[in-house]
PDB file of N, CA, C and O in Angstrom, chain B, residues numbered from 101:
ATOM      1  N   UNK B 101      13.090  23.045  -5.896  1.00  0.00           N
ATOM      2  CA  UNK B 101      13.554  21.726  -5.565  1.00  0.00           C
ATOM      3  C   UNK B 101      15.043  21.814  -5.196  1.00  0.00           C
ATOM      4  O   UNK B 101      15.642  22.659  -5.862  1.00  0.00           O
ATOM      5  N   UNK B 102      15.859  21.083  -4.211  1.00  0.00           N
ATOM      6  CA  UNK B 102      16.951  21.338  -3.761  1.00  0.00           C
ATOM      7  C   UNK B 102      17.687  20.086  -4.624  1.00  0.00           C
ATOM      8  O   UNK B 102      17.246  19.238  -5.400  1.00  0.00           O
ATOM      9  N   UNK B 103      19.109  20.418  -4.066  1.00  0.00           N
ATOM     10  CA  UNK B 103      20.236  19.450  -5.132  1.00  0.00           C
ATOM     11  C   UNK B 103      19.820  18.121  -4.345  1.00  0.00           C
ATOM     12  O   UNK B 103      19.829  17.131  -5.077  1.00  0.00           O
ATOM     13  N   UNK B 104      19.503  17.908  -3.181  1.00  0.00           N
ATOM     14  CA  UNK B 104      19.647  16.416  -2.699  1.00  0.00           C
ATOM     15  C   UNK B 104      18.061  16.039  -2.835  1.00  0.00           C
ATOM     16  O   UNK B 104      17.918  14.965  -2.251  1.00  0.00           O
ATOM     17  N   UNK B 105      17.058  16.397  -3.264  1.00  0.00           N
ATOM     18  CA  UNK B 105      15.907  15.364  -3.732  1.00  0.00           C
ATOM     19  C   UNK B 105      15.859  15.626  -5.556  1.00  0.00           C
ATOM     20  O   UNK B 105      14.900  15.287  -6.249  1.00  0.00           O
ATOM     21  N   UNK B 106      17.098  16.285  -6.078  1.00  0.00           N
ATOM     22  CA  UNK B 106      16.772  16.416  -7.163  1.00  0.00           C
ATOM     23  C   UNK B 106      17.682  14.912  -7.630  1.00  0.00           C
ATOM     24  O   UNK B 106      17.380  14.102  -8.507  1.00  0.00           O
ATOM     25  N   UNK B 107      19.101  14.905  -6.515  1.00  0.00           N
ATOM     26  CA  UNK B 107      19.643  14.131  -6.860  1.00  0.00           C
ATOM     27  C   UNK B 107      19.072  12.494  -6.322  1.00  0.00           C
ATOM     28  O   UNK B 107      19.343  11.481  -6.967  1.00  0.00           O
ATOM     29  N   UNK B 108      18.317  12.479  -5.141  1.00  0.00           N
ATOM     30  CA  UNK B 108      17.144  11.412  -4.733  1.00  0.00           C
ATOM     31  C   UNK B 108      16.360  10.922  -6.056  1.00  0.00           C
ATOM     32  O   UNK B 108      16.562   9.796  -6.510  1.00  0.00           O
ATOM     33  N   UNK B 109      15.476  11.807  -6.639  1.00  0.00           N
ATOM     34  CA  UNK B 109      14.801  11.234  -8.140  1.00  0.00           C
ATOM     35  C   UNK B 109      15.616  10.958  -9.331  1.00  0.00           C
ATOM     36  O   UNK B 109      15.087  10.539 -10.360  1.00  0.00           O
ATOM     37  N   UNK B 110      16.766  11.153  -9.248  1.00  0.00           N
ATOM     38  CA  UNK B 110      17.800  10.539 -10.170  1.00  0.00           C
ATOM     39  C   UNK B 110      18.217   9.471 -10.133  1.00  0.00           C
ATOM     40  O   UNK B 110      18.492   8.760 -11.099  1.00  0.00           O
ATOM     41  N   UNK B 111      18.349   9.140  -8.644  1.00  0.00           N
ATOM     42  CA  UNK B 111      19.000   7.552  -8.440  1.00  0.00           C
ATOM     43  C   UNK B 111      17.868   6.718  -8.521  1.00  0.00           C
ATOM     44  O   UNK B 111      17.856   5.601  -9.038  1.00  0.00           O
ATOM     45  N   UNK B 112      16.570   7.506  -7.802  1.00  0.00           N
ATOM     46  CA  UNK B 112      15.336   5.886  -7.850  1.00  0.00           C
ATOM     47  C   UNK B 112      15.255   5.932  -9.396  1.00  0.00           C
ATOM     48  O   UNK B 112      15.524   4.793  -9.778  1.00  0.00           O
ATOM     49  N   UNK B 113      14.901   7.069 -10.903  1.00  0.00           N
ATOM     50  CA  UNK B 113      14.927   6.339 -11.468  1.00  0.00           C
ATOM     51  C   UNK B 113      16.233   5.377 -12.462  1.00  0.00           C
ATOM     52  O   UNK B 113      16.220   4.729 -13.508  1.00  0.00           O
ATOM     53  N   UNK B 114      17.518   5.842 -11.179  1.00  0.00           N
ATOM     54  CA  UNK B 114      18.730   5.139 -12.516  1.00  0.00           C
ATOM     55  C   UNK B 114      18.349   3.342 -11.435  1.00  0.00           C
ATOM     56  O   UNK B 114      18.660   2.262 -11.936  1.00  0.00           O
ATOM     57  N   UNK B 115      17.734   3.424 -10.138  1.00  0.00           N
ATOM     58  CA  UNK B 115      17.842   2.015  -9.936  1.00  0.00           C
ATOM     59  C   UNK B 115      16.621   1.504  -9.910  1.00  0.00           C
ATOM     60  O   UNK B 115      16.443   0.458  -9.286  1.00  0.00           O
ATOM     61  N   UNK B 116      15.439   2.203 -10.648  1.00  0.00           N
ATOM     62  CA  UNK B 116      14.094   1.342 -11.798  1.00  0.00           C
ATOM     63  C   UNK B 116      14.561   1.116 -12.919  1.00  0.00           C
ATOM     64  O   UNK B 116      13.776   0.495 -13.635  1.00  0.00           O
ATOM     65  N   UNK B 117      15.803   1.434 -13.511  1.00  0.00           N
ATOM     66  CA  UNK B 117      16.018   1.063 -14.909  1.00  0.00           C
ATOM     67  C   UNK B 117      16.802  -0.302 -14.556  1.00  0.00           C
ATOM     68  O   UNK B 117      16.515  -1.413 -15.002  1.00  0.00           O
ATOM     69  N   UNK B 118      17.759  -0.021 -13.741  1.00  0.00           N
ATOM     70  CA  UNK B 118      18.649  -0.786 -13.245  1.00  0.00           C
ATOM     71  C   UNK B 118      18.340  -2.343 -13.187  1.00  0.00           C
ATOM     72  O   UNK B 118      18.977  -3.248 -13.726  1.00  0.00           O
ATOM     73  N   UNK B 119      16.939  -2.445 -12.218  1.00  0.00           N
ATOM     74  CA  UNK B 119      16.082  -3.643 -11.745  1.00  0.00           C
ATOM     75  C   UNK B 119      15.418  -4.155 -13.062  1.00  0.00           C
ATOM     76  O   UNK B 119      15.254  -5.360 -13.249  1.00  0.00           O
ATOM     77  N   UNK B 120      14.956  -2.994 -14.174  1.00  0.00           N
ATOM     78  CA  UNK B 120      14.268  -4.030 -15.574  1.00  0.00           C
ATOM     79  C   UNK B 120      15.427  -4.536 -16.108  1.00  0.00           C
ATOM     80  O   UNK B 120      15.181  -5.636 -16.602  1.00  0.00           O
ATOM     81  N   UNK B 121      17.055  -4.098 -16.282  1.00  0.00           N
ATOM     82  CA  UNK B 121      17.995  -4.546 -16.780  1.00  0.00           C
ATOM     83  C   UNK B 121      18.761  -6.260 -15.982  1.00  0.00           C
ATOM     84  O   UNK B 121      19.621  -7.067 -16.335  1.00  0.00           O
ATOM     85  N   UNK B 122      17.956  -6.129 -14.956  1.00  0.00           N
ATOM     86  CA  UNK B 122      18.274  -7.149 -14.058  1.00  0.00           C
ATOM     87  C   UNK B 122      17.379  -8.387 -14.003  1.00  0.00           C
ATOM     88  O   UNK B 122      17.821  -9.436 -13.533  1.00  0.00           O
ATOM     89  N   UNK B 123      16.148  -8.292 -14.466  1.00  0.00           N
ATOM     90  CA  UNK B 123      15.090  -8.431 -14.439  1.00  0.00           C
ATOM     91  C   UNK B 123      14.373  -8.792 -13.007  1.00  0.00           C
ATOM     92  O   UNK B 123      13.770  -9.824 -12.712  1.00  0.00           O
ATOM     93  N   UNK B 124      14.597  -7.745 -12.290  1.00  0.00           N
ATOM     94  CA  UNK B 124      14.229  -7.917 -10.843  1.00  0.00           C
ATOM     95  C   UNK B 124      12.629  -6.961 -10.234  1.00  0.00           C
ATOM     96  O   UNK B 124      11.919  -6.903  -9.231  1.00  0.00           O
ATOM     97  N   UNK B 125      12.707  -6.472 -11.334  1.00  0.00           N
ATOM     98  CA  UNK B 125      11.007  -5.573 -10.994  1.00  0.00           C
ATOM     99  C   UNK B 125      10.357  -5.599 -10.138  1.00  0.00           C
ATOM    100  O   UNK B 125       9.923  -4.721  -9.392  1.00  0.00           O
ATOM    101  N   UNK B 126      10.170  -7.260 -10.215  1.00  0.00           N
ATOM    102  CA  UNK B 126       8.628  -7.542  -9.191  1.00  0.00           C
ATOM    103  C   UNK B 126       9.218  -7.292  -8.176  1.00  0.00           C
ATOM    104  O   UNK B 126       8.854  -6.242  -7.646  1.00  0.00           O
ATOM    105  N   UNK B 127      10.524  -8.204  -7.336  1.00  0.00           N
ATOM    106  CA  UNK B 127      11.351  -7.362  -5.991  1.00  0.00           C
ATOM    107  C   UNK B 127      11.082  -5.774  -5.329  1.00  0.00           C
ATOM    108  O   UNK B 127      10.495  -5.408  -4.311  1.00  0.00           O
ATOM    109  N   UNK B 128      11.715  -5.120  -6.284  1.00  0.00           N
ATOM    110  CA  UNK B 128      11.241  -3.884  -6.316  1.00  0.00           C
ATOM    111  C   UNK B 128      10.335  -2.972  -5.842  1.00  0.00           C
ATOM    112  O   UNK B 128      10.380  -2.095  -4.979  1.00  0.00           O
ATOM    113  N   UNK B 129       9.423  -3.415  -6.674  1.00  0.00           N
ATOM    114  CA  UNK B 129       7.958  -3.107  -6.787  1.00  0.00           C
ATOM    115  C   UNK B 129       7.771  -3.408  -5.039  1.00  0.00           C
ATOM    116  O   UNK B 129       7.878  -2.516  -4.198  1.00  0.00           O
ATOM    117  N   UNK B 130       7.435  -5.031  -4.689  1.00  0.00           N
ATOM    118  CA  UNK B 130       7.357  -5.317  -3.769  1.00  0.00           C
ATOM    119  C   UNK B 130       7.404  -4.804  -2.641  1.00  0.00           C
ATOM    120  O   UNK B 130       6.450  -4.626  -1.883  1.00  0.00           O
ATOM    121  N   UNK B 131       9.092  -4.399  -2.371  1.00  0.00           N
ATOM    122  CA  UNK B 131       9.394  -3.812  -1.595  1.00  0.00           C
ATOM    123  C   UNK B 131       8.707  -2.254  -1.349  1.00  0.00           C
ATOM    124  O   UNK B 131       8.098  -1.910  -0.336  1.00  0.00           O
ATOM    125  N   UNK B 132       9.022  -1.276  -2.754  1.00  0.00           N
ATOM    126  CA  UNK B 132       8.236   0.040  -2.376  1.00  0.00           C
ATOM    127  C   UNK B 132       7.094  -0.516  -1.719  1.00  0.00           C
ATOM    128  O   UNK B 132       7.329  -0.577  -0.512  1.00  0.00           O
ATOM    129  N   UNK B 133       5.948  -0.950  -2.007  1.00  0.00           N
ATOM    130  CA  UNK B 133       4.461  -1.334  -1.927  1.00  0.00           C
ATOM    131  C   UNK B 133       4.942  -1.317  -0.367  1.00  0.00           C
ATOM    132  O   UNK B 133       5.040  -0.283   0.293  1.00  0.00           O
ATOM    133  N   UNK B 134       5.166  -2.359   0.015  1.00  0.00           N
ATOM    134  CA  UNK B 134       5.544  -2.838   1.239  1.00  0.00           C
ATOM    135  C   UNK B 134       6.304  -1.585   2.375  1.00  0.00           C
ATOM    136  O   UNK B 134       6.112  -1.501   3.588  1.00  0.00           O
ATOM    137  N   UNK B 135       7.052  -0.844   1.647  1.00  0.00           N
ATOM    138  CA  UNK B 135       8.173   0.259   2.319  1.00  0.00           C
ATOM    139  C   UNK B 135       6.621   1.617   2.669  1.00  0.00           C
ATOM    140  O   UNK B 135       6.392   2.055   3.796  1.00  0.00           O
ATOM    141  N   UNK B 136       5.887   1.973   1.532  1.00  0.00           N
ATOM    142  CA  UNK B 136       4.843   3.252   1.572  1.00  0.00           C
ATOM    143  C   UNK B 136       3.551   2.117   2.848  1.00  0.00           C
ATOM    144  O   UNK B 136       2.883   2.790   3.633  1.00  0.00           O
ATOM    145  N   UNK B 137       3.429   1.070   2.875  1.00  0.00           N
ATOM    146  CA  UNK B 137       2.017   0.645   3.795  1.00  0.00           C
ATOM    147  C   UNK B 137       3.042   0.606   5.101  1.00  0.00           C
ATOM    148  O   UNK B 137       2.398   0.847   6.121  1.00  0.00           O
ATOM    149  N   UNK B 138       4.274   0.401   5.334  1.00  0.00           N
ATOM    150  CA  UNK B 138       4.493   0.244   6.743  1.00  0.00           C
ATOM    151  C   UNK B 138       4.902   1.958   7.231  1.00  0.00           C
ATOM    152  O   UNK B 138       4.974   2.264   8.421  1.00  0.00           O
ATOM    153  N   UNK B 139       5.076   2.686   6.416  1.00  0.00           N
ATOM    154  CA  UNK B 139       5.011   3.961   6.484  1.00  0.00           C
ATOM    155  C   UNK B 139       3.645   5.076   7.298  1.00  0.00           C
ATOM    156  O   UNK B 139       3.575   5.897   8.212  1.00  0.00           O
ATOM    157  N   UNK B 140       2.736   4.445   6.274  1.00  0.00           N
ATOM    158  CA  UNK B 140       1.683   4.802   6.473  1.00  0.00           C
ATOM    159  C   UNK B 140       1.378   4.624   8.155  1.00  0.00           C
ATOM    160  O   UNK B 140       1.287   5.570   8.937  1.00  0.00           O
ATOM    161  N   UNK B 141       1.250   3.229   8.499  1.00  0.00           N
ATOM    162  CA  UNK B 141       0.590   2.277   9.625  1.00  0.00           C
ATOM    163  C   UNK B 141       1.475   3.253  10.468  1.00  0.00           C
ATOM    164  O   UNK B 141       0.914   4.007  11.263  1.00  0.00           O
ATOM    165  N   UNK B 142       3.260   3.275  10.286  1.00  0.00           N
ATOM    166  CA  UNK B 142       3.630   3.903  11.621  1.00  0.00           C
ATOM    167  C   UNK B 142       3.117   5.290  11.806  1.00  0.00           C
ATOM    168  O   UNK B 142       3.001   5.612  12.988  1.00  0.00           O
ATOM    169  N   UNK B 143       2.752   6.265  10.850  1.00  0.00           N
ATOM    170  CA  UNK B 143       2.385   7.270  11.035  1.00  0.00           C
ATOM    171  C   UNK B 143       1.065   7.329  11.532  1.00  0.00           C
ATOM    172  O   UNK B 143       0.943   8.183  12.410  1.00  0.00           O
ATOM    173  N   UNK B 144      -0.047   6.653  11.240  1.00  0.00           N
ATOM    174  CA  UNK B 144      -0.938   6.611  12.152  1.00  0.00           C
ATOM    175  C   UNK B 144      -0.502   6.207  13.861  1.00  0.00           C
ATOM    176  O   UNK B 144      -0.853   6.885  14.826  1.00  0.00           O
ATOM    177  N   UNK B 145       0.160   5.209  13.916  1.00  0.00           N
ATOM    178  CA  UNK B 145       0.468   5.184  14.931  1.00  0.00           C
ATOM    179  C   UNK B 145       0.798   6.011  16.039  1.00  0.00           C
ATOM    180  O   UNK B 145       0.287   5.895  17.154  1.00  0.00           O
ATOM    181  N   UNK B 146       1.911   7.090  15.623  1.00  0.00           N
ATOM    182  CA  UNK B 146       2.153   9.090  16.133  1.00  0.00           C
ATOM    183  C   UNK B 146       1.512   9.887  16.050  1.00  0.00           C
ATOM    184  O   UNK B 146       1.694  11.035  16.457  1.00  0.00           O
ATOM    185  N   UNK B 147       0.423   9.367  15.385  1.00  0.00           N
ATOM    186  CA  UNK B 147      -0.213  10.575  14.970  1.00  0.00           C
ATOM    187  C   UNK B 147      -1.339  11.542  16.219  1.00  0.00           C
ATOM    188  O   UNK B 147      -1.892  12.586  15.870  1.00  0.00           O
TER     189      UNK B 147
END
């Protein structure tokens, strides 16, 4: 694993702790959900 996705899984989980301290979760959540299906769709799209 290299320093910049080691340091990538450090920040998503210091800003999932971040969002329960905020109480912003569902946002969150939302968004990933939303960020991995439009991901998906464009990659079919190139594919």
């Amino acid at each position: 694993m290299s320093l910049k996705s080691t340091i990538y899984k450090i920040l998503r989980i210091w800003n999932d702790v971040d969002a329960v301290r905020k109480g912003k979760v569902g946002k969150r959540i939302g968004r990933r959900v939303t960020g991995k299906a439009a991901g998906k769709t464009i990659r079919k799209m190139f594919k």
